[in-house]
NUKOL-638522 format. One record per residue: x negated, y, z negated of N, C-alpha, C in turn; chain; residue number from 1. Coordinates in Angstrom, 2 decimals, padded with zeros to 5 digits, always signed. Layout:
BEGIN
n_east_n_north_n_up_ca_east_ca_north_ca_up_c_east_c_north_c_up_cadena_num
X_Y_Z_X_Y_Z_X_Y_Z_A_NUM
...
This chain:
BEGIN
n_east_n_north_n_up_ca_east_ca_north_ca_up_c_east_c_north_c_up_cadena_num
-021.20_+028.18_-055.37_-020.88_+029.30_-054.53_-021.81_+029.34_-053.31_A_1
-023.07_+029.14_-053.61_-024.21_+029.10_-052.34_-023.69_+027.70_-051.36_A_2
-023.16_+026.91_-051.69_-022.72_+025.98_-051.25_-022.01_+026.37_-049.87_A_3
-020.70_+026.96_-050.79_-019.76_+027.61_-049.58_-020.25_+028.32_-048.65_A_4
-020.99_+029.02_-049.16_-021.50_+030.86_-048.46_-022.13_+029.43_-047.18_A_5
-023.30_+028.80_-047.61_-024.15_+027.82_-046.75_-023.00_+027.59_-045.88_A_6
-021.82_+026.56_-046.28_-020.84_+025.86_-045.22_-020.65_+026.62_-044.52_A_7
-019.67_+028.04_-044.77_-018.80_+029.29_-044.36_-019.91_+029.68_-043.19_A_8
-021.32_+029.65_-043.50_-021.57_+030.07_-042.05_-022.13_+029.29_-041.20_A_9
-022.62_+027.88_-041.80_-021.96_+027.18_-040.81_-021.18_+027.18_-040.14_A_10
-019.90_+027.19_-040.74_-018.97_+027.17_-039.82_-018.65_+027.94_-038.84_A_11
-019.47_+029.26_-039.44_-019.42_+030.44_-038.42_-020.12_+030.16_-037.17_A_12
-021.23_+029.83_-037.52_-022.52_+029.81_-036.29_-021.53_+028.51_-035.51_A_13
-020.95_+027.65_-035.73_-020.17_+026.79_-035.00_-019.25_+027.27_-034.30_A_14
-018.23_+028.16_-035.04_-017.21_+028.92_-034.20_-017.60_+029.43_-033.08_A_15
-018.55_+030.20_-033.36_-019.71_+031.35_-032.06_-020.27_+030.41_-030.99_A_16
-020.61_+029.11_-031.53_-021.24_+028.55_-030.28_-019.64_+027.84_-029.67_A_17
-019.07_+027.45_-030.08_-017.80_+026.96_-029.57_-017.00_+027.90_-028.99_A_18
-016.99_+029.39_-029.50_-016.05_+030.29_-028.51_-017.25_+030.98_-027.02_A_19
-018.87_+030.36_-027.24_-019.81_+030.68_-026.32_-019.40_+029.88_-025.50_A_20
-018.96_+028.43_-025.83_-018.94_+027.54_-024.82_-017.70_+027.51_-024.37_A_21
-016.74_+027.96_-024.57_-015.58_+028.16_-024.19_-015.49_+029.46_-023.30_A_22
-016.22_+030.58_-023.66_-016.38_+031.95_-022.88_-017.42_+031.09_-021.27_A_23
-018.20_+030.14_-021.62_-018.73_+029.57_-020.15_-018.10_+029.04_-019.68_A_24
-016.77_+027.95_-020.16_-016.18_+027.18_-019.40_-014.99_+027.94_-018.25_A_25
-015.06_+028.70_-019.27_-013.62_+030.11_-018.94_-014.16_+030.89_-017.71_A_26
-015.53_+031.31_-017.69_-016.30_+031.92_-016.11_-016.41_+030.48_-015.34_A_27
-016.36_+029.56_-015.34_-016.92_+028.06_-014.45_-015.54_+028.35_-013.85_A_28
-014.68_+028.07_-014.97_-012.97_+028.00_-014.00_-012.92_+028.78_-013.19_A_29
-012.65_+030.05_-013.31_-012.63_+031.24_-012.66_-013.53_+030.83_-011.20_A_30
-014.75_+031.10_-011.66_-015.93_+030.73_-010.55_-014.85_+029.62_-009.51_A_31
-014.62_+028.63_-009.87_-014.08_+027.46_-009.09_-013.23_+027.92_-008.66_A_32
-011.99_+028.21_-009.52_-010.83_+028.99_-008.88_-011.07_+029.61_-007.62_A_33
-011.86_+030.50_-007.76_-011.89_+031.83_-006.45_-012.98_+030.69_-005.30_A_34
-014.06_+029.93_-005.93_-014.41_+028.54_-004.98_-013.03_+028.31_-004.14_A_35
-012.03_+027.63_-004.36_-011.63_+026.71_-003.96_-010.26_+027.86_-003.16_A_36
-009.91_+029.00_-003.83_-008.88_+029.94_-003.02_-009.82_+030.26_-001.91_A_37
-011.04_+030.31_-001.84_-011.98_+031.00_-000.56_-012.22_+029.54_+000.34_A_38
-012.25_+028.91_+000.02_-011.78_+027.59_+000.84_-010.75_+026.56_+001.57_A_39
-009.63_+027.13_+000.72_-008.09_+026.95_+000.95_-007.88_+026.51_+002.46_A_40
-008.43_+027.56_+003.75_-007.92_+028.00_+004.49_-008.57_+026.74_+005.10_A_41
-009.54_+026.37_+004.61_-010.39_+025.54_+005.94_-009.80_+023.71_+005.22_A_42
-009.34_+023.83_+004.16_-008.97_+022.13_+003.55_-007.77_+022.08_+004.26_A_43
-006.61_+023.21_+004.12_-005.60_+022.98_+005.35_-005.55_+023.08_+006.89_A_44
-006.80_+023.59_+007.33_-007.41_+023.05_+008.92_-007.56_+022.08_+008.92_A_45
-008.41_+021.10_+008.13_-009.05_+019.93_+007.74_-007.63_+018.86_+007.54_A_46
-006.99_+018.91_+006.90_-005.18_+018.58_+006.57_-004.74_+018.41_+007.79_A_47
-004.66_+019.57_+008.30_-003.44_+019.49_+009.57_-004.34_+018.73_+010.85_A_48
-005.46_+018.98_+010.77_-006.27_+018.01_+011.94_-006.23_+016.28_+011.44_A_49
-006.57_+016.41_+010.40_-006.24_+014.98_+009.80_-004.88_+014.32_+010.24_A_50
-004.06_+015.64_+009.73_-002.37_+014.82_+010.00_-002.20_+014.16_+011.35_A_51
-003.05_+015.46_+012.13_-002.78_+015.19_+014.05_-003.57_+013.88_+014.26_A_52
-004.95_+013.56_+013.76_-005.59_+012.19_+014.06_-004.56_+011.04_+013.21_A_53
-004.14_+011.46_+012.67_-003.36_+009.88_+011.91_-001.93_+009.88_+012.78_A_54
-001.13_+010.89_+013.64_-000.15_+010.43_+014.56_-001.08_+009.92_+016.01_A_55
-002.50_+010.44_+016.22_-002.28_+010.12_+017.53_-003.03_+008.35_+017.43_A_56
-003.31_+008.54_+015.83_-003.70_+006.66_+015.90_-002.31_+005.60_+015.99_A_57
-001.12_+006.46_+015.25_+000.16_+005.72_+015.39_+000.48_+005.80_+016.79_A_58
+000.28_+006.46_+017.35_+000.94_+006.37_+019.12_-000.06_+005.40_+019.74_A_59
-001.48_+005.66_+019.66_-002.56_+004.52_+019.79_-002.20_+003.24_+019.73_A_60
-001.46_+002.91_+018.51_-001.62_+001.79_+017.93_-000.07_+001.22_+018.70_A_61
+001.04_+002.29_+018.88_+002.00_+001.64_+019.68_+001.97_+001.47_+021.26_A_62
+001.21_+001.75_+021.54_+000.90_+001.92_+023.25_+000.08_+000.15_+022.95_A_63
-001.27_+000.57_+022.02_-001.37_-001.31_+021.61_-001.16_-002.40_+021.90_A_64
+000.31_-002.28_+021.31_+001.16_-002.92_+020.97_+001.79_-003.46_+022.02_A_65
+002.10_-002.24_+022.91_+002.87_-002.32_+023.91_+001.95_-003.34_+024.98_A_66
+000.66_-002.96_+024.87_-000.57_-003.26_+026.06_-000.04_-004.94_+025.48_A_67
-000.60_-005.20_+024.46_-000.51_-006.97_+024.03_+000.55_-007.35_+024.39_A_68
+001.95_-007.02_+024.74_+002.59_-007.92_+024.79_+003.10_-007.91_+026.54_A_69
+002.37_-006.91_+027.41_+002.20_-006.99_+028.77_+001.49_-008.26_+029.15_A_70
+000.14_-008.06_+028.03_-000.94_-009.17_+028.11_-000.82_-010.34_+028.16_A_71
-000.10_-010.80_+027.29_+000.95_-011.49_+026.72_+001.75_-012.01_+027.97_A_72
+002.47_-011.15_+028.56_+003.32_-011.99_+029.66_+003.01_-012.11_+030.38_A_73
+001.80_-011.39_+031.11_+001.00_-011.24_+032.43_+000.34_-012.80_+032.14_A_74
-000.51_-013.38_+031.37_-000.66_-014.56_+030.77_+000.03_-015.76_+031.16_A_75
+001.22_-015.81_+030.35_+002.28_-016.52_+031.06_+002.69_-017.48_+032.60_A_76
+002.83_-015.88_+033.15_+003.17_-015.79_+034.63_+001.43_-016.26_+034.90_A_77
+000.88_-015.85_+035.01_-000.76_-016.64_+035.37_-000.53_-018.06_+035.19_A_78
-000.13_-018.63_+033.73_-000.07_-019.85_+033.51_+000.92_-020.82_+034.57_A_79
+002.17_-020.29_+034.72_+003.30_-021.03_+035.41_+002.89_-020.94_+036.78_A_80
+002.10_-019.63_+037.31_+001.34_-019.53_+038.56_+001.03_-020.81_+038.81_A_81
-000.58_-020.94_+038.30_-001.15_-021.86_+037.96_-000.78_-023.03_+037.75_A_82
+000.45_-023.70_+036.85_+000.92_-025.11_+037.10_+001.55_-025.49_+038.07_A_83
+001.98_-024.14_+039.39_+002.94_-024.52_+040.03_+001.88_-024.30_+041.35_A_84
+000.49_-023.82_+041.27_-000.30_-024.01_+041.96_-000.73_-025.63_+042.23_A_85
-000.65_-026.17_+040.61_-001.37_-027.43_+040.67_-000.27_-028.43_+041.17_A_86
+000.67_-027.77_+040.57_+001.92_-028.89_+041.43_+001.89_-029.12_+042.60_A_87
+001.74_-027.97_+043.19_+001.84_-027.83_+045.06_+000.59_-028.39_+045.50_A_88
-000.03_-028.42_+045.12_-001.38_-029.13_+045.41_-001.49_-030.28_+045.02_A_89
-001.06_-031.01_+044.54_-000.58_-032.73_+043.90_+000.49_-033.17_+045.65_A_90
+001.21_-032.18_+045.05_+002.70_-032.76_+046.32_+002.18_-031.98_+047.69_A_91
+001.00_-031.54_+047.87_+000.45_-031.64_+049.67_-000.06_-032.54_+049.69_A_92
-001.11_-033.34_+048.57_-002.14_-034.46_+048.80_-001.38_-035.26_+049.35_A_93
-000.09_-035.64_+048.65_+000.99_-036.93_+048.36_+001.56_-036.73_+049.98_A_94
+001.79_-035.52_+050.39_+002.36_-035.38_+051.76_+001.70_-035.55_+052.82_A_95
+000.51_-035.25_+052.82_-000.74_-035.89_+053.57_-001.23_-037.50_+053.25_A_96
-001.38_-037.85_+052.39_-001.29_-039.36_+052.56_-000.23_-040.25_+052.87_A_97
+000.73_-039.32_+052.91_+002.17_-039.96_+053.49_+002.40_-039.50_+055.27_A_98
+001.59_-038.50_+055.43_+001.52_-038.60_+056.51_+000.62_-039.41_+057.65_A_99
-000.88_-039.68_+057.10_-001.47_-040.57_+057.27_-001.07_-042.03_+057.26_A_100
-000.11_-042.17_+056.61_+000.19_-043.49_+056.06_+001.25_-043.68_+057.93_A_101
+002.05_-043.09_+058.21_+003.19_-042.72_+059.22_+002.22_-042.65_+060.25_A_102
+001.22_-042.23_+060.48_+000.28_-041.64_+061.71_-000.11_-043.46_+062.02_A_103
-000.23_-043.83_+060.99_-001.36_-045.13_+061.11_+000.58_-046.23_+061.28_A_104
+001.73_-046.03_+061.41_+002.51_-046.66_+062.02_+003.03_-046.38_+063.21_A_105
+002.31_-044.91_+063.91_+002.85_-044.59_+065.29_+002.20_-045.60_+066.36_A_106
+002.73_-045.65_+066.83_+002.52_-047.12_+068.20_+002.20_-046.12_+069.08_A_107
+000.95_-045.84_+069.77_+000.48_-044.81_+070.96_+000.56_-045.28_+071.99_A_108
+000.33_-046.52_+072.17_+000.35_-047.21_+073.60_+001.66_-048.12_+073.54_A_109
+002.22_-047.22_+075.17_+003.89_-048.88_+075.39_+003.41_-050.00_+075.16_A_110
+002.16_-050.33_+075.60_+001.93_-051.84_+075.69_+002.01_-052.34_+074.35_A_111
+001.13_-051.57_+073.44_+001.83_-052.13_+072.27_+003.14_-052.32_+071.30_A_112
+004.00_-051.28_+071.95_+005.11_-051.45_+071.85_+006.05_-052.63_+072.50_A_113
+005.64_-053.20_+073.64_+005.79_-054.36_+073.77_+005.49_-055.71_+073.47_A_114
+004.48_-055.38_+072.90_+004.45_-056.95_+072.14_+004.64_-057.19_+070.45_A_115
């Protein structure tokens, strides 16, 4: 019988600390609860500013987009510039030594045209 009586309040003094620790967890919630409703207002400021920085990185990122492939062709046109610079500059040399070449067959003096 002392056995039981011993367990039985064991079990008691267990219940008591288990409905103690449950009566603390039960004020923590609460506590947090009214935490986090008294904060509400500023996580959805925080939210909606967030939302606005993550569209104006998508418009960022398409303007980007847009910039690289200006870059991109502006490039290009530089390049074909450029080969058609080097072309024209190949075919003046060639036209100048062809003109030299013609200068050095003009006959300046009749006399040498006569003989």
């Amino acid at each position: 019988y002392e056995e039981f009586v011993a367990r039985s309040q064991a079990i008691e003094e267990e219940k008591e600390a288990v409905d103690a620790k449950c009566e603390e967890l039960t004020e923590q919630l609460h506590y947090l609860r009214a935490q986090r409703k008294q904060e509400q207002p500023l996580i959805n400021e925080l939210l909606e500013e967030n939302q606005k920085m993550e569209d104006h990185i998508k418009a960022l990122n398409v303007e980007q987009g847009t910039i690289k492939n200006k870059i991109h062709d502006i490039k290009q046109v530089r390049q074909a510039t450029s080969d058609k610079r080097d072309h024209d500059q190949f075919a003046l040399l060639n036209v100048k030594a062809e003109v030299t070449k013609l200068q050095g067959l003009v006959v300046r003096s009749p006399e040498r045209t006569k003989r």
